[in-house]
C-alpha positions as CSV (number, residue, x, y, z in Angstrom):
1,X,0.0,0.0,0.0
2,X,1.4,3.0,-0.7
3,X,1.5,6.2,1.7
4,X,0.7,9.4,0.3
5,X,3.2,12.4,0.9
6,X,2.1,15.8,1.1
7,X,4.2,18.8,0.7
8,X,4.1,21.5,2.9
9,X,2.4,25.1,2.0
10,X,5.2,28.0,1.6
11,X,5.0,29.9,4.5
12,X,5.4,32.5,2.5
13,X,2.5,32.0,0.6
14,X,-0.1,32.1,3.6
15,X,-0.4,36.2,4.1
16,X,-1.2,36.3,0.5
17,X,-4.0,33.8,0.7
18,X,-5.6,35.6,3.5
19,X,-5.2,38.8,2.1
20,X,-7.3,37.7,-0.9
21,X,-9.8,35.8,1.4
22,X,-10.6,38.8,3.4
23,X,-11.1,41.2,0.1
24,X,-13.3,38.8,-1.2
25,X,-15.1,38.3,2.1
26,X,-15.3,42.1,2.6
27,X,-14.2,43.2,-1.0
28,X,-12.1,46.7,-1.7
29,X,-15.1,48.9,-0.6
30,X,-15.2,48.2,3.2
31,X,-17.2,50.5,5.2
32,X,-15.2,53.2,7.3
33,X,-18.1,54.1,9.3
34,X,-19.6,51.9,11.9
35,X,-19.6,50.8,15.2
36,X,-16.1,49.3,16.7
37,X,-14.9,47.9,20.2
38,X,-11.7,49.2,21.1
39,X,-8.9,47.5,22.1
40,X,-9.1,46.4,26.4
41,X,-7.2,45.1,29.2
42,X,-8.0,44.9,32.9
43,X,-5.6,44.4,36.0
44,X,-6.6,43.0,39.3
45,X,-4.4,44.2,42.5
46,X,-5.0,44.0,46.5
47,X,-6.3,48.0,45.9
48,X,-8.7,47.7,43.2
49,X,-8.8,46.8,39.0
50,X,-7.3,49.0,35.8
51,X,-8.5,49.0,32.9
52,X,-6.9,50.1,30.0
53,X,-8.5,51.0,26.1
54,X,-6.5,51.9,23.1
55,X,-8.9,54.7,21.4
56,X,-6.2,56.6,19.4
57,X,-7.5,59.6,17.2
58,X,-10.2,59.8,19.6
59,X,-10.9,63.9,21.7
60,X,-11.4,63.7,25.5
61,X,-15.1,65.4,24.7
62,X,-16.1,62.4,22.8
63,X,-15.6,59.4,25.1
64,X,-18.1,58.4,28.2
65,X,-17.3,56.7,30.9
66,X,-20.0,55.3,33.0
67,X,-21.3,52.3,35.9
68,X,-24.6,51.1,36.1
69,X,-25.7,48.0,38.0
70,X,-22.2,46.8,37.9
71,X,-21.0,47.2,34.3
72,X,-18.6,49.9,32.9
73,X,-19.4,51.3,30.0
74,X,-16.9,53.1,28.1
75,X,-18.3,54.8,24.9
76,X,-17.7,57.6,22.2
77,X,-16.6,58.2,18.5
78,X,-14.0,58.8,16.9
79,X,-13.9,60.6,13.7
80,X,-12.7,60.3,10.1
81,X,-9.4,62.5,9.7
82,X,-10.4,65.9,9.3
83,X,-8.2,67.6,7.1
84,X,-8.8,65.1,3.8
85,X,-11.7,63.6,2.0
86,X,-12.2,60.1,2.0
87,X,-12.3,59.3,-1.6
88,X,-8.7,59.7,-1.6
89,X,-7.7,57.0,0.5
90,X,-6.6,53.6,-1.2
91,X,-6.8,52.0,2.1
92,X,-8.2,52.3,5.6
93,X,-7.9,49.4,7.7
94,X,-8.6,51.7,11.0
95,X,-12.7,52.0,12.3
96,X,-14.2,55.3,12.9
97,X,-18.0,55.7,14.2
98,X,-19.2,54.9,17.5
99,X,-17.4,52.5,19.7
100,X,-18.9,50.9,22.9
101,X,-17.0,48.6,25.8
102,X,-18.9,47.0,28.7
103,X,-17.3,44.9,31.4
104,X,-19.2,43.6,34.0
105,X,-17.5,44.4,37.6
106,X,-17.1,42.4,40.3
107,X,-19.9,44.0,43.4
108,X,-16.7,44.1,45.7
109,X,-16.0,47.7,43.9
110,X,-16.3,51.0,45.2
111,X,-18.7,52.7,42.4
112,X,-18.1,56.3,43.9
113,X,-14.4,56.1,43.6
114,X,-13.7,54.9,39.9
115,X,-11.7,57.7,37.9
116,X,-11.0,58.0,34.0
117,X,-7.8,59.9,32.7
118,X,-7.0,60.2,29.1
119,X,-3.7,60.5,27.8
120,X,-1.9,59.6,24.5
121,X,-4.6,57.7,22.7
122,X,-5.5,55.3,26.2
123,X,-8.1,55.5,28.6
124,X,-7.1,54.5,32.2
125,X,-9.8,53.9,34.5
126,X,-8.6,52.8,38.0
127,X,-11.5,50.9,40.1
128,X,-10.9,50.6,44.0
129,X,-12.4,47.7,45.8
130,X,-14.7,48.1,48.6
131,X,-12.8,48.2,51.8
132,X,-14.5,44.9,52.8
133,X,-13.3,43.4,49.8
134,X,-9.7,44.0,50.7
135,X,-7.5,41.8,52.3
136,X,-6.8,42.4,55.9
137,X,-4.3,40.9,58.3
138,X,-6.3,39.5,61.7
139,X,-4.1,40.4,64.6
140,X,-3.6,37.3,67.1
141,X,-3.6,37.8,70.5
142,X,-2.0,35.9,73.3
143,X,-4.2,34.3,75.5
């Protein structure tokens, strides 16, 4: 019986392939307008959680930050480049519109004490834990 031997695809020749998959999947004409979900990350420490989104291009006007019922919301837009029309861009592979982020919080958080600063393109917003939440060293007495 004889064993059939395949050869291996170039490795080279995968980013091509995909290239032409996605334009045919979303063609040359791909909307720059729409809705987008930035970019997030979120630390846990003993203090509280950070979280981090990448919303380059974006003014400090146009992004909210807000808590209801445990969920932060972080939401704005971010517009198409002011200073040139969009009929003479070949490619745009960034996403202007609206952009929403929701992450549903622990309830060991302090709502009152969350703050947003914006700086360089990324939203920090630092949310302390509830004091009860925290970890806290029992003292031991002698008897």
């Amino acid at each position: 019986m004889a064993t059939q031997m395949t050869r291996p695809v170039p490795a080279s020749a995968w980013p091509r392939d995909f290239q032409n998959i996605v334009q045919q999947f979303f063609g040359d004409d791909a909307p720059l307008e729409g809705s987008f979900a930035p970019a997030l990350d979120v630390a846990e420490t003993d203090e509280g959680f950070t979280l981090h989104v990448e919303i380059p291009g974006v003014k400090t006007e146009d992004v909210e930050v807000s808590i209801e019922d445990n969920v932060l919301t972080v939401s704005g837009k971010r517009d198409f480049y002011e200073e040139t029309e969009k009929d003479s861009y070949k490619r745009v592979e960034r996403r202007f519109g609206r952009f929403h982020r929701a992450v549903r919080l622990p309830d060991r958080v302090d709502p009152e004490r969350i703050e947003a600063e914006f700086a360089d393109g990324l939203l920090t917003v630092t949310v302390p834990k509830a004091e009860s939440a925290k970890p806290r060293r029992i003292e031991v007495s002698k008897k």
